[in-house]
SETI-418874 format. One record per residue (C-alpha): x, y, z; residue number from 1. Coordinates in pm, 1 decimal. Layout:
<pts>
<pt><xx>X</xx><yy>Y</yy><zz>Z</zz><k>NUM</k></pt>
...
</pts>
This chain:
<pts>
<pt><xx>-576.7</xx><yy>-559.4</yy><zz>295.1</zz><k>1</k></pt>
<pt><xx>-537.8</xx><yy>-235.3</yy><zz>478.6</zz><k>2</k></pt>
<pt><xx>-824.3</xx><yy>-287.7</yy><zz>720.8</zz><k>3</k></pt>
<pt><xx>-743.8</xx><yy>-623.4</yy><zz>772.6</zz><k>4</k></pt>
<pt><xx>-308.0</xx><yy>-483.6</yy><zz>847.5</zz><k>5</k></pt>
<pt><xx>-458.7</xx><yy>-237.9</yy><zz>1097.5</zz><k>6</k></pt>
<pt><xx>-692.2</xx><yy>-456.5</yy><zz>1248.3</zz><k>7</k></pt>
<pt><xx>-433.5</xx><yy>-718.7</yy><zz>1318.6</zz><k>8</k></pt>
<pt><xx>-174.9</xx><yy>-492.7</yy><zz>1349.1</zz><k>9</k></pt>
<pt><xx>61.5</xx><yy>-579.7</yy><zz>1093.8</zz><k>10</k></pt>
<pt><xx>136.6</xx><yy>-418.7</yy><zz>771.7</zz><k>11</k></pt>
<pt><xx>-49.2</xx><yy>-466.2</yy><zz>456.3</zz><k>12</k></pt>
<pt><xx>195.3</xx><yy>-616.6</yy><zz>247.2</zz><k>13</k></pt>
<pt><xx>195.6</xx><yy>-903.7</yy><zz>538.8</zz><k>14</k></pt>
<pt><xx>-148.1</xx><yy>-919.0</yy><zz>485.4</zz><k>15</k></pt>
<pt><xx>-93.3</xx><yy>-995.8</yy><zz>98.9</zz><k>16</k></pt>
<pt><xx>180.3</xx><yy>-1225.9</yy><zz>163.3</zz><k>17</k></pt>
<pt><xx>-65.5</xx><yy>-1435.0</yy><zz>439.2</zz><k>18</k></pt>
<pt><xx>-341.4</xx><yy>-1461.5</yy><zz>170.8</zz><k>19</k></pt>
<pt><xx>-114.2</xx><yy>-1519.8</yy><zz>-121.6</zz><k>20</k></pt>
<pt><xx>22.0</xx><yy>-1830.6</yy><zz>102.9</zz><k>21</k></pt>
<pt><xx>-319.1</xx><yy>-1951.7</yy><zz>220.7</zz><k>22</k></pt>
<pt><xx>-452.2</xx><yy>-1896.9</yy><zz>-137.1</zz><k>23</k></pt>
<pt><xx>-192.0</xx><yy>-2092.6</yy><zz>-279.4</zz><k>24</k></pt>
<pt><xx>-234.3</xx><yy>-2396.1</yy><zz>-2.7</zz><k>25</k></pt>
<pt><xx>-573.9</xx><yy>-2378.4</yy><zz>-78.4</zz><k>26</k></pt>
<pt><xx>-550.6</xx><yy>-2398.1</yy><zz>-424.3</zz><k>27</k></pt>
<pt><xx>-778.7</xx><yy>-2081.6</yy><zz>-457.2</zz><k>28</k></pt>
<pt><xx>-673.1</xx><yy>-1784.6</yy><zz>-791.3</zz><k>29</k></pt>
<pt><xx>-913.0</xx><yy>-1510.8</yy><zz>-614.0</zz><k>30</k></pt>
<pt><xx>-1100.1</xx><yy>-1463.9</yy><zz>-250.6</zz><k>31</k></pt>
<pt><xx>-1443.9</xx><yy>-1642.9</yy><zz>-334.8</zz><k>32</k></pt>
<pt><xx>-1231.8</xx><yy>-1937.0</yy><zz>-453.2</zz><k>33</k></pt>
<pt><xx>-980.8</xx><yy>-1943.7</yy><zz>-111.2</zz><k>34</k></pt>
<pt><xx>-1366.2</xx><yy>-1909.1</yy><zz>118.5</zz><k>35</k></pt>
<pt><xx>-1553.9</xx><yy>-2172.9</yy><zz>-53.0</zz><k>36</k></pt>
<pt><xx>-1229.1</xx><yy>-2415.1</yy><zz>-24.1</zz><k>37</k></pt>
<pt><xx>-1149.1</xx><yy>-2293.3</yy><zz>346.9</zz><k>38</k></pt>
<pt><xx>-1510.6</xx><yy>-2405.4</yy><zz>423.0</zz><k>39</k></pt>
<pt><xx>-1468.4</xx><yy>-2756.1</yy><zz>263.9</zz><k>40</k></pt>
<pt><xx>-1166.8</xx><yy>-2775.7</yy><zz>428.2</zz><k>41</k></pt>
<pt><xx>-1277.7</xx><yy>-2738.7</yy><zz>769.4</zz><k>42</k></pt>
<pt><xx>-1053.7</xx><yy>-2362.9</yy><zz>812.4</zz><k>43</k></pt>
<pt><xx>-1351.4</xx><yy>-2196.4</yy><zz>856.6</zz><k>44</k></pt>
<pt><xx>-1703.3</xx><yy>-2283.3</yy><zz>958.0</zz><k>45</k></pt>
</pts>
């Protein structure tokens, strides 16, 4: 999360709060979950 904070420039509990959202939206419980459903969703390619 703290790369991801600096690279964006926000802080890294924004980060957490982003991919807590998205994670929840997505119906994901960890990161490998949230990619493979972004994919099938169209979010990412």
């Amino acid at each position: 999360n703290g790369a991801a904070a600096e690279r964006l420039g926000v802080g890294p509990e924004t980060v957490k709060s982003y991919l807590r959202s998205a994670m929840r939206k997505l119906g994901a419980r960890t990161r490998t979950e949230a990619v493979a459903a972004a994919r099938r969703t169209g979010w990412l390619p």
